[in-house]
C-alpha positions in Angstrom: 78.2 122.3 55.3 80.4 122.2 58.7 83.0 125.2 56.9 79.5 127.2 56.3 77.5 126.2 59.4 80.8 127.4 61.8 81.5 130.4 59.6 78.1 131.7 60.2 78.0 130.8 63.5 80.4 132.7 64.5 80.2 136.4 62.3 76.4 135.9 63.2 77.0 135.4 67.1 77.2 139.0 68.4 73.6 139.9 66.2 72.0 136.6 68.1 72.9 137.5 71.3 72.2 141.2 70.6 68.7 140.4 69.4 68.3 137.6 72.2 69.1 140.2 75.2 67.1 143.2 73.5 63.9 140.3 72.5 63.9 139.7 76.2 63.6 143.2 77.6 60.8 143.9 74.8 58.7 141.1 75.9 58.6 142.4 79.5 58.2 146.1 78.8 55.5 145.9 81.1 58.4 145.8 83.9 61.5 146.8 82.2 61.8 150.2 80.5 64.7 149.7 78.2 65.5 153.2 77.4 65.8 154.5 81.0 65.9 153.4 84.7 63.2 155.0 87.1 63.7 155.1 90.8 61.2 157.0 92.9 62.1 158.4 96.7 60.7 159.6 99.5 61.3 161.7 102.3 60.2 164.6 104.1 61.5 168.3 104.2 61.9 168.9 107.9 61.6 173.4 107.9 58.7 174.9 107.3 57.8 175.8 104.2 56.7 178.6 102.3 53.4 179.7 100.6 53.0 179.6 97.3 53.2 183.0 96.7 56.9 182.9 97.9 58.4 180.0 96.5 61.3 181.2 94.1 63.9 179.7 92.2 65.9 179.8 95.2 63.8 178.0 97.5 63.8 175.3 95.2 67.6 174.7 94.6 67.9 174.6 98.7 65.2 171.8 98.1 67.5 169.9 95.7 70.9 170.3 97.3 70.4 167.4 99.3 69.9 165.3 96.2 72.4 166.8 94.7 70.2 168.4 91.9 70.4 171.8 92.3 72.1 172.7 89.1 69.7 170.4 87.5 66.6 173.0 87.7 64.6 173.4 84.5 61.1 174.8 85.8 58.4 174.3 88.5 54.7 174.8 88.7 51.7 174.0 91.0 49.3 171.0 89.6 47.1 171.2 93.0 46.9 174.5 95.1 49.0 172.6 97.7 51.6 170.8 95.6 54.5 171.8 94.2 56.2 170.0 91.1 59.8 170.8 90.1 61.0 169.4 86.3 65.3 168.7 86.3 67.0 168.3 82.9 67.1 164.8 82.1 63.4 163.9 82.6 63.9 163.6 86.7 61.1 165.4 88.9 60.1 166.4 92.7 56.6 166.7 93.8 56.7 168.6 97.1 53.2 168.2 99.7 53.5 171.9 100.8 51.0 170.6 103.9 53.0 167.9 104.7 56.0 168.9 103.8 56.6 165.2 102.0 58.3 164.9 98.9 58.6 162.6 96.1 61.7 162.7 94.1 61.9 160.6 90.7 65.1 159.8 88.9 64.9 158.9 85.5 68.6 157.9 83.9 69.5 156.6 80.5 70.3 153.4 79.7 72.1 153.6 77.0 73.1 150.4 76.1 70.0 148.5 76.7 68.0 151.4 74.9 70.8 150.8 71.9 70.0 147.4 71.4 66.3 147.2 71.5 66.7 150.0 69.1 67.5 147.6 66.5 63.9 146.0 66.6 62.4 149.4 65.6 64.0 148.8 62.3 66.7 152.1 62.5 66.6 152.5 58.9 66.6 151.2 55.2 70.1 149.7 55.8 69.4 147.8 58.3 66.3 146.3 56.8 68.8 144.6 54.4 71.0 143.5 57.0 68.3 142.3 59.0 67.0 140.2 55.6 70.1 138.7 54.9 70.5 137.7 58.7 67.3 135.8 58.6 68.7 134.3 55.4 71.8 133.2 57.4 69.7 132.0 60.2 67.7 129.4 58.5 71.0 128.2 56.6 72.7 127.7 60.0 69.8 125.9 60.7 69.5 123.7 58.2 72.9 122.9 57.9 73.2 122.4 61.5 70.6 119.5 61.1 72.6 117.7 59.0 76.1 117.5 61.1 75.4 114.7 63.2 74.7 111.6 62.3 73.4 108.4 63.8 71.0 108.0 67.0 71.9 111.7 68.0 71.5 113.0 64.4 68.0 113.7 62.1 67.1 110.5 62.2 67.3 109.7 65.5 66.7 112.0 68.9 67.7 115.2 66.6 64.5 114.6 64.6 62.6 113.8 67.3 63.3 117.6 68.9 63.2 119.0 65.5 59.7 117.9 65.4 58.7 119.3 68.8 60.3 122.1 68.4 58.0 122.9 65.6 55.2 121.4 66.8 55.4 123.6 70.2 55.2 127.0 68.5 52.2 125.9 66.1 50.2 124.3 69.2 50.9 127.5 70.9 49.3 129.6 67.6 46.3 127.1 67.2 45.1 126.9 71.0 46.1 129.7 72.6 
């Protein structure tokens, strides 16, 4: 049992902390996008700007020169008769107040890693379905073999069964009353 227990433990390591970071980040989706980081900025343009009518492609790379953007232009368009939105490659936007002259820059960036391990708990594909079966099969062997390493007051029968029992107990209570 120790020989399988340890042998397990450690080719199954990398998965559980893979699956532990990636679980984390898709419980709080609600806060943390794991496929790509959004910042939002503000400033202002300080010239005076254009009407619609004139606005080109030009006038909008001399907007995103200062965010160093300008080869980044896709298209623009007006949502509002006084607003301007400009689309980058990548997913990143402006919206420009042509009243105002405020604008709203948001950068949107990959995050590839994070995005690469919550991808796994999408299920990528048939292969993986088996791999992920035969984990779980692995987990609950660690498991049980783990219960029976140590003996005495520290082992099953003592404090070891004690937190076996709430740690069962806590997820089933949870179920049943909440």
């Amino acid at each position: 049992m120790r020989i399988l227990h340890r042998d397990l433990s450690f080719f199954f390591a990398g998965v559980i902390i893979i699956y532990a970071i990636s679980g984390v980040v898709m419980n709080h989706r609600d806060t943390i996008n794991p496929n790509f980081r959004i910042t939002k900025k503000e400033f202002n343009i300080n010239t005076i700007l254009p009407d619609k009518e004139s606005i080109d492609q030009q006038f909008i790379v001399e907007v995103l020169k200062p965010l160093n953007e300008h080869n980044n232009y896709t298209k623009h368009y007006f949502p509002e008769e006084d607003k301007l939105k400009i689309f980058l490659k990548g997913g990143s936007n402006l919206v420009v107040d042509l009243d105002s002259g405020s604008v709203v820059y948001e950068s949107v960036t990959r995050r590839y890693i994070l995005s690469s391990l919550t991808k796994l708990h999408y299920n990528p594909g048939q292969w993986w379905t088996y791999f992920a079966d035969v984990f779980s099969i692995c987990l609950i062997l660690i498991t049980l073999t783990g219960l029976f390493l140590v003996r005495g007051k520290y082992g099953l029968t003592g404090r070891g069964g004690v937190l076996l029992v709430v740690g069962l107990l806590f997820p089933l209570l949870f179920l049943l009353f909440f």
